[in-house]
KEDOMI-479553 format. One record per residue: x, y, z of N, C-alpha, C in turn; residue in one letter. Coordinates in steps of 0.001 Angstrom, whole numbers, plus 500000, padded with zeros to 6 digits. Layout:
XYZXYZXYZA ...
REM end
This chain:
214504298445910052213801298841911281212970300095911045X 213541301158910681212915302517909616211526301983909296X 211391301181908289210474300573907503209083300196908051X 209039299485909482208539298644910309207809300011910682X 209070300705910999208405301808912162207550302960911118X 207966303039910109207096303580909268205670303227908411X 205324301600908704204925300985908532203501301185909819X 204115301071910867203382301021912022202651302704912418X 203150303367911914202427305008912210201490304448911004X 201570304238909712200853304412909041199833303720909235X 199692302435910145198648301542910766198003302749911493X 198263303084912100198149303832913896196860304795913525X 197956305549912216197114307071911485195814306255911247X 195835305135910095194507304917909986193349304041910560X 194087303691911808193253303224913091192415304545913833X 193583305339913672192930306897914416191877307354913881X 191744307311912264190866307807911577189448307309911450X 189634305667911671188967304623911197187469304956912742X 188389305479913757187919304874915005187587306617915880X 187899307660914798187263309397914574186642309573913432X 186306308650912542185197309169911279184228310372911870X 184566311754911349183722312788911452182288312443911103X 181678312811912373179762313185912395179484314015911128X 179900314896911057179950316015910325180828316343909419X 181245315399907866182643315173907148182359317285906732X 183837317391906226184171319100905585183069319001904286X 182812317942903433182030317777902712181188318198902774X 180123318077903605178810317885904073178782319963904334X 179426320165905126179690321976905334180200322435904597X 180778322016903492181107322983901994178930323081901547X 178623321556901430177467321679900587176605322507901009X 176774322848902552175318323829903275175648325206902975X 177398325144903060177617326460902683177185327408901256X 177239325979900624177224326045898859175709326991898861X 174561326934899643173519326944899976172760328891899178X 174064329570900090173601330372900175174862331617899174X 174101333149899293175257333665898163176072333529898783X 177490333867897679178840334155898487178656335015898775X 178267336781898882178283337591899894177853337189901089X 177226336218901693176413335695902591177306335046903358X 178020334378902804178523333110903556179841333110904628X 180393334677904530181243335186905735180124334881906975X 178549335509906683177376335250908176177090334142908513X 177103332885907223177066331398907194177684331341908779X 179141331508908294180476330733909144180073331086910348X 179244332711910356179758333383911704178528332638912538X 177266332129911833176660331674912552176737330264913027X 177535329281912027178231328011912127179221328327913277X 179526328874913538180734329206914387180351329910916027X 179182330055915855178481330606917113177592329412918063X 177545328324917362177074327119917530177802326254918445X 177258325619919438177681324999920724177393323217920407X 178112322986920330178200321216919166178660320437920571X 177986319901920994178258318836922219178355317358921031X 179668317162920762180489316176920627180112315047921455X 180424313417921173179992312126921920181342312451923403X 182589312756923107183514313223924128183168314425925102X 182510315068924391181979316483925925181181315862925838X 179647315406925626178904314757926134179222313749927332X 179827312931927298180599311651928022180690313101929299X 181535313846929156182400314863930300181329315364930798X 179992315642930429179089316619930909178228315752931706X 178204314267931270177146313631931427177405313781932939X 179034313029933368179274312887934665179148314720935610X 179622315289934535178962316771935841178230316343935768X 177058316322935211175388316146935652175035315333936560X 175549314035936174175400313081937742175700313939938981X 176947314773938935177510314980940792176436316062940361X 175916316721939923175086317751940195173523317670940501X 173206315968940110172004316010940565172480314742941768X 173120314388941927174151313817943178173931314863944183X 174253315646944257174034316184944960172739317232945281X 171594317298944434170247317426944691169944316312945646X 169742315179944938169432314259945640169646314105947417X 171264314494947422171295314482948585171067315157949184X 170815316000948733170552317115950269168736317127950454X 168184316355949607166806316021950008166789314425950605X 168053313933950892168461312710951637167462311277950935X 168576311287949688168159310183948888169399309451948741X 169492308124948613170748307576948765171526307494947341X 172812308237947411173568308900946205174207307653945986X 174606306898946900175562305737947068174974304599945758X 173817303862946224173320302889945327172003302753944898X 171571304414945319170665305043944733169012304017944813X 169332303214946023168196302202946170166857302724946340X 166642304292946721165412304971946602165144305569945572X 166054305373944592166155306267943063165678305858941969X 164244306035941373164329305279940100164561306388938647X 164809305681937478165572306424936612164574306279935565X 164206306625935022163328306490933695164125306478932520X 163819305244931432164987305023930170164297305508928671X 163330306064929229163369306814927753161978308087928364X 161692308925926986161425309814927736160075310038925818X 158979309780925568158368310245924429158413310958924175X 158827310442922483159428311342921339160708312678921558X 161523312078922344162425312909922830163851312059923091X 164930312551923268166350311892923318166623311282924793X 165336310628924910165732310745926950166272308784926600X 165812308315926046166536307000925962167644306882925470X 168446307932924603169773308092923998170798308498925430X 169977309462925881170455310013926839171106309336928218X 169669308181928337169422307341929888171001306392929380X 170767306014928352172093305185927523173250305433928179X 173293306651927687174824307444928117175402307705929047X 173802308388929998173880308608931555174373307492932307X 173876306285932143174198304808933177175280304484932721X 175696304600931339177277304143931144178585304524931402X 178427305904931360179234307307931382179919307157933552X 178240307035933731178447306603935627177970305649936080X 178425304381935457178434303285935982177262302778937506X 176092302871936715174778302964937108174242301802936834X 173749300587937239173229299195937043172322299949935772X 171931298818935414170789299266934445169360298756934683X 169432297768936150168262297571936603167932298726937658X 168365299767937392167926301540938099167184302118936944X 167329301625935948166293302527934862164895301737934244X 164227302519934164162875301972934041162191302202933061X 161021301698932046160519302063930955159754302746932270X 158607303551931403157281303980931774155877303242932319X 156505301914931687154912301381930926155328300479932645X 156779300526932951156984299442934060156479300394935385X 156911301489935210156453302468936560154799302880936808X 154459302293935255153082302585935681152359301741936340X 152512300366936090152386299507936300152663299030937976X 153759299512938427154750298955939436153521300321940610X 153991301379940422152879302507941211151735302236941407X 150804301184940208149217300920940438149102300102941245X 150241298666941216150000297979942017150796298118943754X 151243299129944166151847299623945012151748301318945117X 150487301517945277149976303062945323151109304006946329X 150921303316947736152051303964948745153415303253948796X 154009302843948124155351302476948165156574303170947029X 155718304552946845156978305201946056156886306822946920X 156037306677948218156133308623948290157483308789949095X 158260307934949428159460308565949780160815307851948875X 160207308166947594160992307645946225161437309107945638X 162728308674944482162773309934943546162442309474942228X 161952309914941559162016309607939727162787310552939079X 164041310084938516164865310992937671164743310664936399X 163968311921935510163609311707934578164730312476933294X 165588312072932499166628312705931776166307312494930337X 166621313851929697166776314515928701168265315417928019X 167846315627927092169301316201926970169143317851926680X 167978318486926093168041319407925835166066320111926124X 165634321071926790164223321856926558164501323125926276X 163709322540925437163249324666924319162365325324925208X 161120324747925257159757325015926287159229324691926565X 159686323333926934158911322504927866157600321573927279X 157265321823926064155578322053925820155606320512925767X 156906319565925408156442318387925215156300317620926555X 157059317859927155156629317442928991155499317987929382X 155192319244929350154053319772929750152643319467929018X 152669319498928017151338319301927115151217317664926881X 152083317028925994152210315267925574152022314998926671X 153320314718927124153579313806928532152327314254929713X 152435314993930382151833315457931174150173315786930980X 150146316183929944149300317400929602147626316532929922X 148148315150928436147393314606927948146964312959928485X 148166312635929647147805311398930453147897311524931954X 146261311368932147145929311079933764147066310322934738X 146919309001933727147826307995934403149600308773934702X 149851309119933384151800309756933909151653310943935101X 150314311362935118150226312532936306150322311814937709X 149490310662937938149492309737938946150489309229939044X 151701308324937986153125308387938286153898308995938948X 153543310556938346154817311216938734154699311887940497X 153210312086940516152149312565941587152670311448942913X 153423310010942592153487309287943400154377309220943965X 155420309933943298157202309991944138157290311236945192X 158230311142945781158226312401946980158847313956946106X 159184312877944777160367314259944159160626313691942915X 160318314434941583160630314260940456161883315290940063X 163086314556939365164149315480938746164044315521937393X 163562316547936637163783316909935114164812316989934865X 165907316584934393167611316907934024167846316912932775X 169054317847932335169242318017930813170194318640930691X 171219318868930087172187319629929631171916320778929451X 171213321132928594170813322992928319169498322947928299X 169048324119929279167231324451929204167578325766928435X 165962326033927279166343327492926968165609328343928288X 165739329378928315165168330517928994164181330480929460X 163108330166927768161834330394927844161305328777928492X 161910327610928682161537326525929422161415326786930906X 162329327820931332162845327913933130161583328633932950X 160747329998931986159887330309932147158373330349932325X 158138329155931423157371327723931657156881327115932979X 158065326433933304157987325701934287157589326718936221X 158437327947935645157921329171936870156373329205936904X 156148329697935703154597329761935727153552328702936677X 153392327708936081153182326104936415153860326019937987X 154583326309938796155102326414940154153854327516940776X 153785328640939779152632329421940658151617328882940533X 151058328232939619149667327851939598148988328351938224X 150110329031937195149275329963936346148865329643935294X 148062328295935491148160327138934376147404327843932891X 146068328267933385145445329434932199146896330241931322X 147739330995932148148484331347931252149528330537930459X 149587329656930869150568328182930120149604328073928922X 148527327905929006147743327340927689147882328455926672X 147664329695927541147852330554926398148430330912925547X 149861330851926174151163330726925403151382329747924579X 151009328726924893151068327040923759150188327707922740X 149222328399923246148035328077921889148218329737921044X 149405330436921734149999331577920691151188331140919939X 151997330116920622152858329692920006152302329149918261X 151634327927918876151025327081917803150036327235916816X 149591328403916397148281328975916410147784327681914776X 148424327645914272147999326191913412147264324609914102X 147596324507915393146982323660916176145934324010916800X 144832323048916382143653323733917819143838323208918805X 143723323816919899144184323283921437143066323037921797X 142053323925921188140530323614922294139639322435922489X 140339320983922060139355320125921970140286319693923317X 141590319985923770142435319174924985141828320159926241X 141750321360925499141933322313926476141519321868928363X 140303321395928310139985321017929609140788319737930228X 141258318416929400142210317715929685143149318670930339X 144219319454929224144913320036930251144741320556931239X 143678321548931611143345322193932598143338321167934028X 143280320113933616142528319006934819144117318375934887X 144489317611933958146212317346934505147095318472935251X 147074319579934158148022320834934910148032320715936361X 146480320801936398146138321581938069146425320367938545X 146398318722938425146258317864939286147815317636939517X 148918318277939019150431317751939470150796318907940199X 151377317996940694152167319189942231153751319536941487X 153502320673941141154810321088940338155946321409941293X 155548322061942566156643321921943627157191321428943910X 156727320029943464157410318451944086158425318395942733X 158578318796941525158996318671940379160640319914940407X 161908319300940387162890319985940408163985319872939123X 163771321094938497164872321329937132166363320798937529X 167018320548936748168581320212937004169424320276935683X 170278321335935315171388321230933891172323321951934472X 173004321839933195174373322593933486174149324092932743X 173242324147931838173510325192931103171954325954930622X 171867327245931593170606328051930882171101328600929274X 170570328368928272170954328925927211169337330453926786X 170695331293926701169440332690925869169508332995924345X 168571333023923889168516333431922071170103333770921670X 170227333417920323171990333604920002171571335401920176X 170587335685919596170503337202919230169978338015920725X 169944336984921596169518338099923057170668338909923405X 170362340333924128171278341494924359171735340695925344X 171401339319926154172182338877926946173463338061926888X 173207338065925330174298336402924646175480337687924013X 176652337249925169177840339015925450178799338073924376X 178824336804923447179578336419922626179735337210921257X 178340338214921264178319338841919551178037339731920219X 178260340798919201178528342375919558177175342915918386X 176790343977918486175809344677918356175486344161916531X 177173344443915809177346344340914160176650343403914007X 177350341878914869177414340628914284176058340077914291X 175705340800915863173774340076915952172798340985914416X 173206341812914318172050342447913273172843341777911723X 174014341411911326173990340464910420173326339224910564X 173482338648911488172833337245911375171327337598911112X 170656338402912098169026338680912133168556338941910648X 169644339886909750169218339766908611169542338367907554X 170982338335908256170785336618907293169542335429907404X 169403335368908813168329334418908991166623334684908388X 166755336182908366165237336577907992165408336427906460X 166067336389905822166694336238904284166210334853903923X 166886333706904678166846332725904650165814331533904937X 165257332416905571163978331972906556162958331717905351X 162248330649905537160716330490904822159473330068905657X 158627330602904755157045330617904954156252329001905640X 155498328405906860155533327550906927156193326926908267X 156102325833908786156466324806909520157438325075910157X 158412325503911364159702325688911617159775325445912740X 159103324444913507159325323656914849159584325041915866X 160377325260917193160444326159917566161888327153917291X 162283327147916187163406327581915808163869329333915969X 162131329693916315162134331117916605162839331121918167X 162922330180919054163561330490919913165436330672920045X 165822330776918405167278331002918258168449330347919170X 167569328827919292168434328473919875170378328040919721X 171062327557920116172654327369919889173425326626920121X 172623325435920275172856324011920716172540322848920438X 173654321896920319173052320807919117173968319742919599X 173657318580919174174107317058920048174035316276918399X 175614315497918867175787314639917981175153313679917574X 173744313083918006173010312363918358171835313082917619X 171559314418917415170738314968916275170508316740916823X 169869317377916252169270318520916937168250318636917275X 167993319893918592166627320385918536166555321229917607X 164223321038917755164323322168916660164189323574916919X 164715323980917879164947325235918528166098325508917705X 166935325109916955168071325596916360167695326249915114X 168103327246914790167834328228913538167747326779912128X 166285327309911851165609325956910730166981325636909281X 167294326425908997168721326667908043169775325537908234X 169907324804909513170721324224910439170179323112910241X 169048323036909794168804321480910349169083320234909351X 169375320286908017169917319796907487171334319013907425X 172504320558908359173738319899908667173601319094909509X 173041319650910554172877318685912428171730317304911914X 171452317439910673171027315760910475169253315799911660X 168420316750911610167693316754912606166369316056911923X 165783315243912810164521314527912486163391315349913381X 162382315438912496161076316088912783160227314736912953X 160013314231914321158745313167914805157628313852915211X 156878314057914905155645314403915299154477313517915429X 155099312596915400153995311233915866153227311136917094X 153657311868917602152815311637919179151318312603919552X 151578313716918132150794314979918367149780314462917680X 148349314815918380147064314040917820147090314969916733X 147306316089916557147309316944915116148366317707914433X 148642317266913596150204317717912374149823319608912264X 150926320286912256151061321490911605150535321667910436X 149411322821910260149318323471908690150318323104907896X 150430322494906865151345322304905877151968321034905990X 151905320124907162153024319215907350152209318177906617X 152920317166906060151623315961905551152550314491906256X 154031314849906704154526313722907050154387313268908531X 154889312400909219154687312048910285156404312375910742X 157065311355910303158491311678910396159242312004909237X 159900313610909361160871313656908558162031314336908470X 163296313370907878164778313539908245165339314834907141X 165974315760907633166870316666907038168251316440907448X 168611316189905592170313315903905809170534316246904480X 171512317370905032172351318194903691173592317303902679X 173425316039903124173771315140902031172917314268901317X 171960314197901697170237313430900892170278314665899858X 170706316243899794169751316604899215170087316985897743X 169717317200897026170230317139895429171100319282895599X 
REM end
């Protein structure tokens, strides 16, 4: 009987294992560690360790806060929470995790899946029914914004038609797990009207991109969406790991990392990683996460959608993974 029963844990153990295969094997974080000196690699950990890893299990847990939290947006602008028959959902979101996301969202809260919608169907569905969405919502989900620029500039920036989409509901919800700072700051701007200064900032950010051949496109989308009508929704404002506001590191630990990362740091291409961001999804990273990182978190660089590649970039898509690499 012993035997059986010893027999049967040892099933169990490697059912457990079979059915938790680590995202992230110890392997894979010896090799990133391997990376850098060993005097270094006490700042490695400390910055590996300062890192906010939304797991497929907190994901699942967050997803449903997010529902009662935009559950309850919804309602109190008296949209029906129940079966959400005035609600449409958008299932993916360009060049961004909003279809990984929409995935998770409808499964996680048991959401029909004839509530979610491509784009190409809402555009479609709005042209031929101009007034039959202004006392509609469009909930549009994401999982993570750095600064907005790809909603604001891609999406928005650069199509008449998604402006007239979104222009057609009584109320658009942006939702996401973590906005950084500088996104809530973004989107303030754009609420006042301060669209000139939005461009400016894109085109200091990017200074390898010329903006000036869109420039008047944008100017003419910006101004034509009613950003008032447009309402943020997450669980989590995130600030720079190194902001005097982020009370997790103490004065020592932020000026080690600042020098580890500036150490580490190279010349060239680094998505928005200057925004130090601290947050990363099993599903891949943004590139708001310190560029050093992006190898472990497995992060893909798409830039397919941008009519013009970064100084230096020659690829369209490309994957960093600290086990590809020699």
């Amino acid at each position: 009987m012993k035997c059986s029963d010893d027999l049967a844990e040892e099933t169990l153990e490697r059912i457990f294992e079979r059915l938790n295969e680590p995202v992230i094997p110890m392997g894979s974080i010896r090799r990133w560690l391997d990376r850098f000196a060993e005097e270094d690699r006490d700042t490695a950990l400390l910055l590996l360790n300062n890192i906010e890893y939304h797991s497929q299990p907190r994901i699942r847990r967050e997803t449903r806060r997010l529902h009662q939290k935009l559950s309850d947006r919804l309602a109190e602008s008296h949209f029906d929470v129940e079966q959400f028959k005035n609600v449409d959902f958008s299932r993916e979101f360009t060049c961004k995790s909003g279809d990984v996301v929409s995935y998770i969202y409808r499964k996680s809260n048991l959401i029909p899946s004839v509530d979610f919608k491509t784009f190409d169907l809402l555009t479609r569905e709005t042209s031929e029914d101009p007034e039959g969405f202004g006392n509609r919502a469009l909930v549009i989900l994401d999982d993570y914004i750095g600064t907005g620029s790809q909603f604001i500039f891609q999406f928005i920036g650069l199509s008449d038609e998604d402006v007239r989409v979104v222009n057609s509901y009584k109320k658009t919800y942006l939702v996401c797990y973590v906005i950084h700072e500088k996104a809530l700051k973004n989107f303030h701007l754009l609420e006042d009207g301060k669209i000139e200064e939005i461009i400016r900032i894109e085109d200091e950010l990017f200074p390898d991109i010329d903006l000036s051949k869109e420039a008047d496109c944008f100017r003419r989308t910006l101004r034509s969406l009613d950003w008032k009508k447009l309402e943020l929704v997450y669980l989590e404002e995130e600030k720079p790991l190194l902001s005097p506001d982020n009370m997790a590191l103490d004065d020592e630990k932020k000026n080690r990392l600042d020098h580890f990362l500036r150490r580490y740091g190279h010349e060239g291409y680094s998505g928005t990683s200057y925004l130090l961001g601290h947050h990363t999804f099993f599903f891949g990273a943004p590139n708001s996460l310190p560029e050093i990182l992006w190898p472990l978190f497995k992060r893909v660089e798409d830039l397919s959608i941008y009519p013009e590649k970064p100084g230096g970039i020659v690829e369209v898509i490309t994957g960093y993974n600290i086990d590809d690499e020699n």
